[in-house]
C-alpha positions as CSV (number, residue, x, y, z in Angstrom):
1,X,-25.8,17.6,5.6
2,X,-28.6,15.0,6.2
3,X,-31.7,15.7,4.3
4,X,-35.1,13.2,5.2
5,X,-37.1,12.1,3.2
6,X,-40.3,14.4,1.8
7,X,-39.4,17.6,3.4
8,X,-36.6,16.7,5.9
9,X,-36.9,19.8,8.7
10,X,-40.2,20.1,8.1
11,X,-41.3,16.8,7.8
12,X,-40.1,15.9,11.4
13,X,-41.7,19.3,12.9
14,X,-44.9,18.3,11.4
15,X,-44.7,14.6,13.4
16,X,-44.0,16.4,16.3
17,X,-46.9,18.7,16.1
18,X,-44.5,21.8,15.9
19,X,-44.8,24.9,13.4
20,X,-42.6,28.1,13.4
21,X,-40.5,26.5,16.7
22,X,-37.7,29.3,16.1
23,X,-37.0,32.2,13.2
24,X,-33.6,31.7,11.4
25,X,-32.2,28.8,10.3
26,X,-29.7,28.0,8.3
27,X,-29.0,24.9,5.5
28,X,-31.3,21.7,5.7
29,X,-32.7,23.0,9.3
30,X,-29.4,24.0,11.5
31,X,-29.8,27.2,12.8
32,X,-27.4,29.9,11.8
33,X,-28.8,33.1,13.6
34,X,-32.2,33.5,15.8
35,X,-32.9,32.5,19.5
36,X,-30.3,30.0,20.1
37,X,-32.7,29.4,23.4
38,X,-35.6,28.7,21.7
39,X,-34.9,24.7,20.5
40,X,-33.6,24.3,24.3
41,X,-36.6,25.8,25.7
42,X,-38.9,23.4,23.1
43,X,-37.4,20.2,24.1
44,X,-37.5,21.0,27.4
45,X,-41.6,21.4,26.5
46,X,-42.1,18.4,24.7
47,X,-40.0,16.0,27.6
48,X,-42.6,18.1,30.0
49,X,-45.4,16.7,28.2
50,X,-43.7,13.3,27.9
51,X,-42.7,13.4,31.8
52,X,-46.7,14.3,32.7
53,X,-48.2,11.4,30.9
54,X,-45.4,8.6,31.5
55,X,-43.4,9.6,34.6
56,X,-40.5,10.3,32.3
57,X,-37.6,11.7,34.0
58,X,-36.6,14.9,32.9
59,X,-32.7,16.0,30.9
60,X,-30.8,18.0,33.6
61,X,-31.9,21.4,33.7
62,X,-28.3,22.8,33.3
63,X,-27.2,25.7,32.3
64,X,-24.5,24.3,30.6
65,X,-26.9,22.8,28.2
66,X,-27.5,25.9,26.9
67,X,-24.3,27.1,26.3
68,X,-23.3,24.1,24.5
69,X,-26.6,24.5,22.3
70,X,-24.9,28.2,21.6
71,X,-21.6,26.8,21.3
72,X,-22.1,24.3,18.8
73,X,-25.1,26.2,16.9
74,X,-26.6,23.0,17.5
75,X,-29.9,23.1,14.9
76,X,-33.3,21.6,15.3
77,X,-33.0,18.2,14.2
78,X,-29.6,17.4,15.4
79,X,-31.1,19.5,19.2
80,X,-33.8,16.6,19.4
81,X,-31.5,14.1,18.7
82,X,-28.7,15.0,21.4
83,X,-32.1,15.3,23.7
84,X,-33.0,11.9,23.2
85,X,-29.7,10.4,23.4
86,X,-29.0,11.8,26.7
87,X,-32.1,10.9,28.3
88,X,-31.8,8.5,30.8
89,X,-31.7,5.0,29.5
90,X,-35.4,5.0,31.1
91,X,-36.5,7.0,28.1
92,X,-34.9,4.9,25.6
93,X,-36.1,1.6,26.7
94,X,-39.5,3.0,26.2
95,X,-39.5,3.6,22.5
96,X,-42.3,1.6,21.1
97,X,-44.7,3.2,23.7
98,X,-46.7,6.4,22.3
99,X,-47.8,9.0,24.3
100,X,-51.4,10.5,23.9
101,X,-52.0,14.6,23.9
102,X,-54.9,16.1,24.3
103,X,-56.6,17.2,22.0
104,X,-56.7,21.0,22.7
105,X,-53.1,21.4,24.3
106,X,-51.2,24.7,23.7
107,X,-48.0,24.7,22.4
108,X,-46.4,28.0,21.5
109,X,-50.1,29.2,21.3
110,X,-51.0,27.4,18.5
111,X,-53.5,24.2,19.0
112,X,-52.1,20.5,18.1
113,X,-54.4,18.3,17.3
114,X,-54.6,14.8,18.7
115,X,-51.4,12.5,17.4
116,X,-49.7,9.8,18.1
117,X,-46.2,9.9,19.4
118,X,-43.1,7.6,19.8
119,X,-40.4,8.3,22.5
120,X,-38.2,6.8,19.8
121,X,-39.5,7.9,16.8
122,X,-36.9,10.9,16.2
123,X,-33.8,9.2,17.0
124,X,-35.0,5.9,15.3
125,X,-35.6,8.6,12.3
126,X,-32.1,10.4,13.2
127,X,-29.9,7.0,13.2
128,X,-31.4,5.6,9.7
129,X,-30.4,9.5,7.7
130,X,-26.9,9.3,9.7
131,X,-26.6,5.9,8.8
132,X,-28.1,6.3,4.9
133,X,-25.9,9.2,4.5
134,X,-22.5,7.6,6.0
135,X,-23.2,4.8,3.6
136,X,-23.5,7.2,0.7
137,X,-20.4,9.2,1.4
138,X,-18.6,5.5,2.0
139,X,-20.2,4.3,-1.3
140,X,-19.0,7.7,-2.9
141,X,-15.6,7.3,-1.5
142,X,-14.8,3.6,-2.8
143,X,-16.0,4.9,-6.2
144,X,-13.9,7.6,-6.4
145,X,-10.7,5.1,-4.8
146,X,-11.6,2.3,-7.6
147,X,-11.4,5.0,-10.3
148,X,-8.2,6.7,-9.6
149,X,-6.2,3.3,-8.8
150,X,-7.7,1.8,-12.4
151,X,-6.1,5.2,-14.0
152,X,-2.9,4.1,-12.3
153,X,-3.4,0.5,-13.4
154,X,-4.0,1.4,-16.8
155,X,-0.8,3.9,-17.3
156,X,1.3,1.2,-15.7
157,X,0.0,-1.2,-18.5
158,X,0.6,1.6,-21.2
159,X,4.2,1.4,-20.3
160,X,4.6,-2.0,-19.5
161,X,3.7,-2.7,-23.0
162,X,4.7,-6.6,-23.7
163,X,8.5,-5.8,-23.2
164,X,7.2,-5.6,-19.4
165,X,4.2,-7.8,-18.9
166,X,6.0,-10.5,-16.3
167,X,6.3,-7.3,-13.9
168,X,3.1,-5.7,-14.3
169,X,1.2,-8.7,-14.3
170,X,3.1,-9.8,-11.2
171,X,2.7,-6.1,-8.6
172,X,-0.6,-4.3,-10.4
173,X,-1.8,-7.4,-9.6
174,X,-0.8,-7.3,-5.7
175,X,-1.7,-3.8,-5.6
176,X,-5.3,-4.4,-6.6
177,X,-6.0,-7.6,-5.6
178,X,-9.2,-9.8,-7.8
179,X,-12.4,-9.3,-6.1
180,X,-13.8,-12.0,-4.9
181,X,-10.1,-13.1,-4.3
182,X,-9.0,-16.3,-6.1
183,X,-9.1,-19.4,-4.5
184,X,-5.7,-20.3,-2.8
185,X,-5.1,-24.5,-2.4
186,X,-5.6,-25.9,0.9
187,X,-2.3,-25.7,3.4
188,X,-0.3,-29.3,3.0
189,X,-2.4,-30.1,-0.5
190,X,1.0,-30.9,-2.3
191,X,3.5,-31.1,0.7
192,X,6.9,-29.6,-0.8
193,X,9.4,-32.5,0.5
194,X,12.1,-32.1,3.1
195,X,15.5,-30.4,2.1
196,X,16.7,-28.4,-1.1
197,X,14.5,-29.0,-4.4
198,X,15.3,-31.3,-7.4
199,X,17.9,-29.5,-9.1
200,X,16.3,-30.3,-12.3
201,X,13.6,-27.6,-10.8
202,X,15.7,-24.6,-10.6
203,X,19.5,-24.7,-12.6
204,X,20.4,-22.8,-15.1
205,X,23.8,-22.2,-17.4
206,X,25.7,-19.3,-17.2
207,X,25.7,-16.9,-19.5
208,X,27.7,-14.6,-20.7
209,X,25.9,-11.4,-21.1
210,X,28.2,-8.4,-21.8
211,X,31.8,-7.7,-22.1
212,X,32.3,-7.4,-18.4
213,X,28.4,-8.9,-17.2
214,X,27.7,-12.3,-16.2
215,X,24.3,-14.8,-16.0
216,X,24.6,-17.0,-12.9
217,X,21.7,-17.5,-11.3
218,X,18.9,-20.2,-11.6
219,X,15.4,-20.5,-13.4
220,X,13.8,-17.7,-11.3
221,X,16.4,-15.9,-9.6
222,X,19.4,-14.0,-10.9
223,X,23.3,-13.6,-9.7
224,X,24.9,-11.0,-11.5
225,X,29.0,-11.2,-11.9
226,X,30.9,-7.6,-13.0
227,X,34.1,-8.4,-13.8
228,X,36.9,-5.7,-13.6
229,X,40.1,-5.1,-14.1
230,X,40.7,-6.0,-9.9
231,X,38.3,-9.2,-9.7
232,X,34.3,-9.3,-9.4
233,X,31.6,-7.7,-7.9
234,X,28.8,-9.7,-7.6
235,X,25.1,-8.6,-7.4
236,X,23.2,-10.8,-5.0
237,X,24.2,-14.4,-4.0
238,X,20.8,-16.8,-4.2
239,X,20.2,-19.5,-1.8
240,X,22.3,-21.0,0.3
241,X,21.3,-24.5,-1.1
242,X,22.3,-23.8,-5.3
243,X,25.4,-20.6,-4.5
244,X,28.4,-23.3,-5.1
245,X,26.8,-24.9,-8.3
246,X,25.3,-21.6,-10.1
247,X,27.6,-19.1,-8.9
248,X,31.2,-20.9,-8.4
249,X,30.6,-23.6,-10.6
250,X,28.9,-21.4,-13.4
251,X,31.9,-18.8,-12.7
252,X,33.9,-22.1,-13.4
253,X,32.6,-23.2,-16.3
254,X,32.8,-19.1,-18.2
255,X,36.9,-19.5,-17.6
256,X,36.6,-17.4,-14.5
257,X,38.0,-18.4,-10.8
258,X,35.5,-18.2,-8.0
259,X,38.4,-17.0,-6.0
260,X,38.2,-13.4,-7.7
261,X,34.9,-12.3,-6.0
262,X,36.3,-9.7,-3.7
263,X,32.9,-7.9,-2.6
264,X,28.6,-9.5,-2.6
265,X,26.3,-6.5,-3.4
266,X,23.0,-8.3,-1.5
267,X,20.1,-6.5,-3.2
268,X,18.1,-6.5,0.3
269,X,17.5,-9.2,2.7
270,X,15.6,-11.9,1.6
271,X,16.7,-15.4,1.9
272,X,16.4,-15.9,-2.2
273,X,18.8,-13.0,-2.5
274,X,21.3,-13.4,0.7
275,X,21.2,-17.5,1.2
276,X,24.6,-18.2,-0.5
277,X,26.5,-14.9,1.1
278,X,27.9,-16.9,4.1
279,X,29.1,-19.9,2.0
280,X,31.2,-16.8,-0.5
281,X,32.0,-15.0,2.7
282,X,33.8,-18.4,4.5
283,X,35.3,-19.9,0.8
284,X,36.5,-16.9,-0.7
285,X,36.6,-14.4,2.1
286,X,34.5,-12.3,0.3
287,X,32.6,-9.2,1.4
288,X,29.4,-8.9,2.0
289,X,27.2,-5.9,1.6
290,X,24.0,-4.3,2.4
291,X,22.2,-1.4,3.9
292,X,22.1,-0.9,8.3
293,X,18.0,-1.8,7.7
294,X,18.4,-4.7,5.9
295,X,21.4,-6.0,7.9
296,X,18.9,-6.2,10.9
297,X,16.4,-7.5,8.9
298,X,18.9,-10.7,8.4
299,X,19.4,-10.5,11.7
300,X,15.1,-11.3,12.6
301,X,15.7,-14.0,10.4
302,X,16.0,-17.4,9.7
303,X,18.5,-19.6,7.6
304,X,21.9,-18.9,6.2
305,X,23.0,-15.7,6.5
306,X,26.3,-14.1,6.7
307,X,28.5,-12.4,9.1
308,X,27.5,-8.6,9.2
309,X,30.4,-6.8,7.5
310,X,30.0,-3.6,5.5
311,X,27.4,-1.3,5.6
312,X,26.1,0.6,2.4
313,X,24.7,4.1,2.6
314,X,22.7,5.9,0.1
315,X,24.8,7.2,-3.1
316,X,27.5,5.5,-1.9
317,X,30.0,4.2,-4.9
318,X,32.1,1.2,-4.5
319,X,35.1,0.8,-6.8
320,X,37.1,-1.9,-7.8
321,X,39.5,-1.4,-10.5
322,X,38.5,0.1,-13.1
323,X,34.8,-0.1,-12.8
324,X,32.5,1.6,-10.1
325,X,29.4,0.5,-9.4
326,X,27.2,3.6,-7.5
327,X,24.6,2.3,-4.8
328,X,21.2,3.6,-3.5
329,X,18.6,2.6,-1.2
330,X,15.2,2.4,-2.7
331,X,13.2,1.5,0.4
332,X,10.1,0.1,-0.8
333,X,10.3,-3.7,-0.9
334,X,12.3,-3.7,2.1
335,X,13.5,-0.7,4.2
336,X,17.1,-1.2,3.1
337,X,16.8,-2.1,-0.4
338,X,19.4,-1.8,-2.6
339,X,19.1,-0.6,-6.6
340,X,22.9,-0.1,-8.4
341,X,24.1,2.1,-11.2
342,X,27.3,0.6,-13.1
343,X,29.2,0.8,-17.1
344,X,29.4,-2.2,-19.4
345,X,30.7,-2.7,-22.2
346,X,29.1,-5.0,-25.6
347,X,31.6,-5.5,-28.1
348,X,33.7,-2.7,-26.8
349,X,30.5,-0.4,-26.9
350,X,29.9,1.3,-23.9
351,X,26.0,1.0,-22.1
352,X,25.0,2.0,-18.5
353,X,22.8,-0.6,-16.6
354,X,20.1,0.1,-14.2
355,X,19.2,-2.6,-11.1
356,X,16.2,-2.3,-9.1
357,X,16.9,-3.9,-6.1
358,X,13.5,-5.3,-4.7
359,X,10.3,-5.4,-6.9
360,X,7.2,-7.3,-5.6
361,X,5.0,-5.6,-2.8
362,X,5.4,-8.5,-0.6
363,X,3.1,-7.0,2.8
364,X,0.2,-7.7,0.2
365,X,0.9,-11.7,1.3
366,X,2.4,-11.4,4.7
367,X,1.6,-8.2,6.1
368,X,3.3,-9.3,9.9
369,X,7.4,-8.5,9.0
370,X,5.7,-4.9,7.4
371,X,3.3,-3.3,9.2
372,X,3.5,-1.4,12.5
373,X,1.3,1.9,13.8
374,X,3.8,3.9,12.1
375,X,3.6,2.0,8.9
376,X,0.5,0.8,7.9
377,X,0.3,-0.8,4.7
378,X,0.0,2.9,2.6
379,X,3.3,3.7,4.6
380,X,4.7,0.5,2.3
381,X,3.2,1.5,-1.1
382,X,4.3,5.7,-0.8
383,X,7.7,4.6,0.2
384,X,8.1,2.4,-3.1
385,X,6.6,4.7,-5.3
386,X,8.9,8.1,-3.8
387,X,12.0,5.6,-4.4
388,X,10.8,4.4,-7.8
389,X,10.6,7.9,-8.9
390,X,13.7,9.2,-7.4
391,X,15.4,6.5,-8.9
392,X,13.7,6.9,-12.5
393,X,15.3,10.3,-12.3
394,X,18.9,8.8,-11.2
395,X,18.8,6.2,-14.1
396,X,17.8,9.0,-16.5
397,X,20.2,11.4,-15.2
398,X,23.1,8.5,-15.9
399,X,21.7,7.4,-19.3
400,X,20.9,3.8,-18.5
401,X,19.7,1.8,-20.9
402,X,19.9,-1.4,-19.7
403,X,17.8,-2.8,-17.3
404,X,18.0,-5.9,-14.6
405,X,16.3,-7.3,-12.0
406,X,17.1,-9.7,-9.0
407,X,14.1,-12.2,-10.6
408,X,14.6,-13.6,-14.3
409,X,10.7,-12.7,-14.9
410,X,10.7,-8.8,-14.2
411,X,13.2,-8.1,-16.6
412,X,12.4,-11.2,-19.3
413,X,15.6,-12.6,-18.9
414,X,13.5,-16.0,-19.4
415,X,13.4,-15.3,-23.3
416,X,16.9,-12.5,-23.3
417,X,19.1,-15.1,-22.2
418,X,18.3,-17.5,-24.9
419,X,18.6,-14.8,-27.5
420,X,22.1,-13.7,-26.2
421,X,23.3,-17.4,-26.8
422,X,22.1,-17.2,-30.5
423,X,23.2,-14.1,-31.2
424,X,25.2,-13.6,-34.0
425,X,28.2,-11.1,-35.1
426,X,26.6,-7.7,-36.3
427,X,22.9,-8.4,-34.0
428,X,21.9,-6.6,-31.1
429,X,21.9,-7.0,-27.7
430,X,18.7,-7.6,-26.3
431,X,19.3,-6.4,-22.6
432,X,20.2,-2.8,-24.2
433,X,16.8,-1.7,-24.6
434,X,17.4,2.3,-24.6
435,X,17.1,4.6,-22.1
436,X,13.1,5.0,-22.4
437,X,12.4,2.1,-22.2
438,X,14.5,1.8,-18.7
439,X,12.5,4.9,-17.5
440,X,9.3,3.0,-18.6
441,X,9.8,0.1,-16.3
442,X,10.4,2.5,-13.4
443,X,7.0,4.3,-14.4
444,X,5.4,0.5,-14.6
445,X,6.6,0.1,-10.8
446,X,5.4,3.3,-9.6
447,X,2.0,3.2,-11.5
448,X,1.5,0.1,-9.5
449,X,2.8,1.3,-6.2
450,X,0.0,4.3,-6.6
451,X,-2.5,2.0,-7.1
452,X,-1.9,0.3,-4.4
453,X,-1.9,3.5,-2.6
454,X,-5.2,4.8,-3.6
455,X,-7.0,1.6,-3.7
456,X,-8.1,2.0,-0.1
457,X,-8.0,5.9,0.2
């Protein structure tokens, strides 16, 4: 509905010197029953007038233009304005001329006195309420997105609590991005050198977490070893650049031989999570997993990557020994990401642990390996959230209460680890943090996720 200002209808009839034009109208002007001929038959009238004084050339008379004024229960305002707009661009270019009337012309037997009138002056009027009232409903809109994503941010900070702050702060952040955003350094302002980085930047020890889970991963990305009764498992395989210090060197240096690693579980495939899989795939003949989509995604990309080898499909379980470790993908982070289900044991007490495979929304940075017609960037954020929330109900449904991640900031192994190596006889584990507190992790991720999504809806 576009209302004017003063008296909207009204107002305009009165600057065109028109009263009563046609009986029954409906809301703000449009008509709703009456003579459906009557607005036709008017602006034909007035161009006449317009056409006698200027040499205007006249709208079509066709009969069409009736029917579509019937059709479309075209009403007075928006009539004038689909007049004027398809007048020949003759009409138009005139705009800021007025045309005189007499002072006694009849119009609809009634007498007009002597005005003023611009060619342009209704469709001038007609573009600034359209354009006022677009801007309203847009204003209106943003309002209403802002409000329901900061409902979303604020329930994923109500379970994030400070046992999750590294992975709140990290994707609510991404999801809803600072406005104005923060200022990013220039390109090439600290030049990261040719070749791997310092070690000193990125090794860490091993650590032995459980009876049957291993540490092996560096300062910000993990490598988790299950040991079972037929060899390991491992969960992802880091970079290609730090895999034989961390991983067969930290297996090494626990009493365990490298040489046991019978299958690599790659979360998804990104080169901080696959790197190292080729070098355990040629030294120890291991295999290598991950989903069809994420095998083709190593296959767009650059750098180490392994021979493709077995494919993992949704639910599927993969058992070695006496341990099985159950797999599903959580498409979110990547089409083809992986999330795993598997038993420990601490002390001889039994715990379930959780993995969520991929965690940061990554198109936020670099939209070009994400988005496509068929999925835009809310394609990216729905997808995470429906596999966050499928997967809350798979961990709850197994009684995990355990949680890791792929990065040693989602799931504060930066401060667990250290703790696990002080730990004495008789004190907890802190990696078993209880089964709500798994499913309030998942909720953090999906709270995110639907901010994301509803930031721009």
């Amino acid at each position: 509905m576009l209302v004017g200002r003063g008296g909207g209808v009204g107002e305009t009839q009165r600057d065109l010197g028109i009263t009563n034009v046609s009986q029954g109208t409906g809301e703000s002007g449009d008509r709703t029953s009456g003579d459906l001929d009557a607005p036709f038959r008017h602006g034909r009238g007035l161009l006449g007038r317009l056409q006698k004084h200027h040499a205007v050339p006249a709208v079509p008379s066709d009969a069409d233009d009736v029917a579509v004024v019937k059709r479309r229960g075209v009403g007075r305002l928006k009539y004038f304005a689909l007049v004027l707009e398809t007048a020949p661009a003759r009409v138009r270019a005139q705009e800021h001329r007025t045309v005189a009337m007499s002072d006694e012309e009849l119009f609809e037997g009634r007498i007009v006195r002597r005005r003023q009138l611009s060619n342009g002056h209704i469709l001038r009027r007609m573009k600034k309420l359209i354009v006022l009232a677009l801007a309203a409903s847009v204003a209106s809109a943003i309002v209403a997105a802002q409000s329901t994503s900061q409902k979303h941010i604020d329930a994923a900070r109500a379970a994030a609590g400070a046992d999750f702050a590294g992975v709140f702060n990290r994707i609510c952040t991404e999801a809803v991005p600072k406005t104005p955003p923060e200022p990013r350094p220039a390109r090439g302002a600290n030049p990261r050198p040719p070749g791997p980085p310092v070690r000193d930047t990125w090794h860490a020890e091993p650590v032995q977490v459980f009876d049957n889970l291993y540490f092996l991963g560096q300062t910000e990305y993990s490598v988790w070893a299950i040991k079972t009764s037929d060899g390991l498992i491992l969960i992802d395989a880091i970079f290609d650049y730090s895999v034989d210090d961390e991983v067969a060197g930290g297996l090494r240096k626990l009493g365990l031989d490298p040489a046991q690693i019978k299958y690599v579980i790659i979360s998804h495939g990104h080169g901080d999570h696959s790197g190292g899989a080729k070098y355990l795939q040629d030294k120890f003949n291991a295999h290598v997993l991950l989903t069809a989509a994420d095998w083709d995604l190593l296959d767009r990309s650059n750098g180490s990557k392994p021979r493709r080898d077995m494919v993992v499909t949704d639910g599927q379980k993969l058992t070695l020994g006496d341990t099985t470790v159950t797999m599903y993908n959580t498409a979110g982070h990547t089409l083809g990401t992986l999330s795993t289900i598997f038993p420990v044991t601490d002390h001889g007490t039994p715990h379930v642990v959780a993995t969520w495979g991929g965690t940061a929304f990554n198109w936020m940075a670099n939209s070009a390996p994400y988005y496509t017609p068929e999925r835009p960037e809310s394609f990216w954020f729905r997808t995470y959230s429906d596999s966050a929330r499928r997967f809350k109900e798979i961990a709850a449904k197994a009684g995990a209460d355990v949680l890791i991640s792929n990065h040693t900031i989602f799931d504060g192994s930066k401060t667990k680890l250290p703790l696990v190596l002080a730990r004495k006889p008789g004190d907890p584990n802190p990696y078993v943090i209880g089964k709500e507190a798994v499913q309030r992790y998942l909720t953090v991720v999906d709270e995110c996720a639907q901010a994301g999504l509803t930031r721009n809806q």
